[in-house]
C-alpha positions in Angstrom: -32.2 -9.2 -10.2 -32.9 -12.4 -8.5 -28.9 -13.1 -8.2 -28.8 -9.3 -6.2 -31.6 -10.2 -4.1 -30.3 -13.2 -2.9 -27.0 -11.4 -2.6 -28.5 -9.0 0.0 -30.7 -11.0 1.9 -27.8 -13.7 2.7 -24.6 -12.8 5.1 -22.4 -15.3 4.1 -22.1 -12.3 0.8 -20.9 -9.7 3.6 -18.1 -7.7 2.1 -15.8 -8.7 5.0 -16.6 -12.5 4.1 -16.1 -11.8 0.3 -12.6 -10.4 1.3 -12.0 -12.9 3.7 -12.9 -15.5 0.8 -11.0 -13.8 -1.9 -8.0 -13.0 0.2 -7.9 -17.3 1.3 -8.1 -17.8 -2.5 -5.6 -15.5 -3.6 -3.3 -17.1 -1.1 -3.9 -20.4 -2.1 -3.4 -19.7 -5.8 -0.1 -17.9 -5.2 1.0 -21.1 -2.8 -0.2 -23.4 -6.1 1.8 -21.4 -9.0 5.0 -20.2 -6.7 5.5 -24.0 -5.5 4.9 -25.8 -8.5 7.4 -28.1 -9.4 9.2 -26.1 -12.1 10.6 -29.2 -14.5 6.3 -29.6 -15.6 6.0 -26.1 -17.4 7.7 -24.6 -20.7 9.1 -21.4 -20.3 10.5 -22.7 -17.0 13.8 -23.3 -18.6 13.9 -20.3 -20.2 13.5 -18.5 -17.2 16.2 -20.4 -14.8 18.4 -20.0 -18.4 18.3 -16.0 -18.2 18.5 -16.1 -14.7 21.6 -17.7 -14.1 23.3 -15.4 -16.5 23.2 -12.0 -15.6 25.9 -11.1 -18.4 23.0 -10.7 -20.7 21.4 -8.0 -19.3 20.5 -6.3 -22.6 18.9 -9.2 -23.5 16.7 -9.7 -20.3 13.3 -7.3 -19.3 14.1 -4.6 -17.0 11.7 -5.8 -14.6 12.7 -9.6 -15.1 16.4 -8.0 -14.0 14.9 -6.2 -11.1 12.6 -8.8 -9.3 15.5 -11.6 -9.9 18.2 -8.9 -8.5 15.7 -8.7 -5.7 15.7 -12.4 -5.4 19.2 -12.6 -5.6 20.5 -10.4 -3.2 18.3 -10.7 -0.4 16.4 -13.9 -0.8 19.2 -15.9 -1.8 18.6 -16.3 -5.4 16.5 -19.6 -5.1 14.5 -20.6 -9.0 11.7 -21.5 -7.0 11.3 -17.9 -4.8 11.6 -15.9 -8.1 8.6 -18.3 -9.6 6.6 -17.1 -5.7 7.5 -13.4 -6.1 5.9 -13.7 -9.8 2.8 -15.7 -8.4 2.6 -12.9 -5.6 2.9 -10.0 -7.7 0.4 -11.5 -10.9 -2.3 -13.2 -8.9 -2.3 -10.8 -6.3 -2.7 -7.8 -8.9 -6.1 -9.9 -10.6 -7.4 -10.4 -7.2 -7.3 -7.4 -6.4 -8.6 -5.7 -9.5 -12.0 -8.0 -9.2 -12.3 -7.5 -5.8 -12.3 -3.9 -6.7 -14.4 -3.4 -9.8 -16.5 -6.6 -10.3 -20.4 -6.8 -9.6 -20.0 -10.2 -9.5 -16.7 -11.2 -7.7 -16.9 -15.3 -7.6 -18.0 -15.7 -10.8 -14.8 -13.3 -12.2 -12.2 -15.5 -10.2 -14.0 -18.7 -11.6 -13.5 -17.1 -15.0 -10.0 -15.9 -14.4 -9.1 -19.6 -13.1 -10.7 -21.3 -15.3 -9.2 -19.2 -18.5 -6.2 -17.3 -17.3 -4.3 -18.8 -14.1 -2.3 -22.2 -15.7 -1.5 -19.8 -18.4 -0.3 -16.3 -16.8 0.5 -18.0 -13.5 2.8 -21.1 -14.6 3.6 -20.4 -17.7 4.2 -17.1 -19.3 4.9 -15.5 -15.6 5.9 -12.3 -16.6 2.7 -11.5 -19.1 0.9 -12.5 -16.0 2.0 -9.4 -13.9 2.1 -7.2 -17.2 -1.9 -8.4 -17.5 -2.6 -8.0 -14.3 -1.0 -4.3 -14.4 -2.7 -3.6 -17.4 -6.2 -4.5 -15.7 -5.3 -2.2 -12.8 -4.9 0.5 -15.0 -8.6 0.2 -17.1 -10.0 2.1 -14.0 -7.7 4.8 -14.9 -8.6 5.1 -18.2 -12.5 5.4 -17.0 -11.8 8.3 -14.4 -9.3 10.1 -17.4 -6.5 9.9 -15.0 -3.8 9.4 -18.4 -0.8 9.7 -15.9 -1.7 7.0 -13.9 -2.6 5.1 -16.9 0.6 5.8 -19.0 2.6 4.6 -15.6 0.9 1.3 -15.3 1.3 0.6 -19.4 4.5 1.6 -19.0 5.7 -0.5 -16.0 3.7 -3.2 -17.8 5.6 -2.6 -21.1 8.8 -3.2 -19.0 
């Protein structure tokens, strides 16, 4: 209660600044996890390895084929822009999502920092998005919209 009253009374907590805010955060934590240097993070390895071999297509996720394809052909097929177009898509999804549905915006990005971001965002890069599309879709699943739902899980599934 005291939280909401302070909230109201204060424009700094305007929901043009909160977007401003969350929009200059989401920006810099795409900048952080697209630039990275790659050779500090596990799976990095593992994702250059399947990248550079596009024989294996049955072995690689259809959306892992897709968003390096996209790389490839018209971004030049750079390792470090398919690690940006993964930060864009994953921390962009999250941000988006609390800006969205949470009562308490700040204190939801702290937590998804704090617990989620070096994990999702650096290292397992494509559970990230798949997370992120699976926390879009929870609103679905409140308004009994089961399409919507089923094409989120599924996209995430992919």
């Amino acid at each position: 209660m005291v939280l909401d009253k302070f909230i109201t009374k204060n424009k700094i907590f305007s929901k043009t600044n909160n977007f401003l805010i969350l929009f200059f955060c989401c920006f810099l934590l795409i900048i952080l996890a697209g630039f990275r240097p790659l050779e500090y993070f596990l799976d990095t390895a593992e994702y250059i390895r399947i990248m550079n071999t596009p024989e294996q297509i049955l072995e690689i996720e259809p959306t892992f084929w897709l968003i390096n394809s996209i790389n490839t052909i018209f971004l030049g097929g750079e390792e470090q822009i398919l690690f940006l177009l993964y930060a864009i898509l994953g921390v962009s999804i999250k941000v988006y999502v609390i800006n969205k549905n949470s009562l308490t915006p700040y204190l939801s990005l702290f937590t998804y920092i704090s617990m989620f971001y070096i994990l999702q965002e650096m290292t397992q890069i494509r559970a990230g998005v798949a997370i992120g599309l699976v926390f879009l879709a929870l609103e679905d699943i409140a308004k009994k919209k089961k399409i919507n739902f089923f094409i989120k899980m599924f996209i995430a599934i992919l």
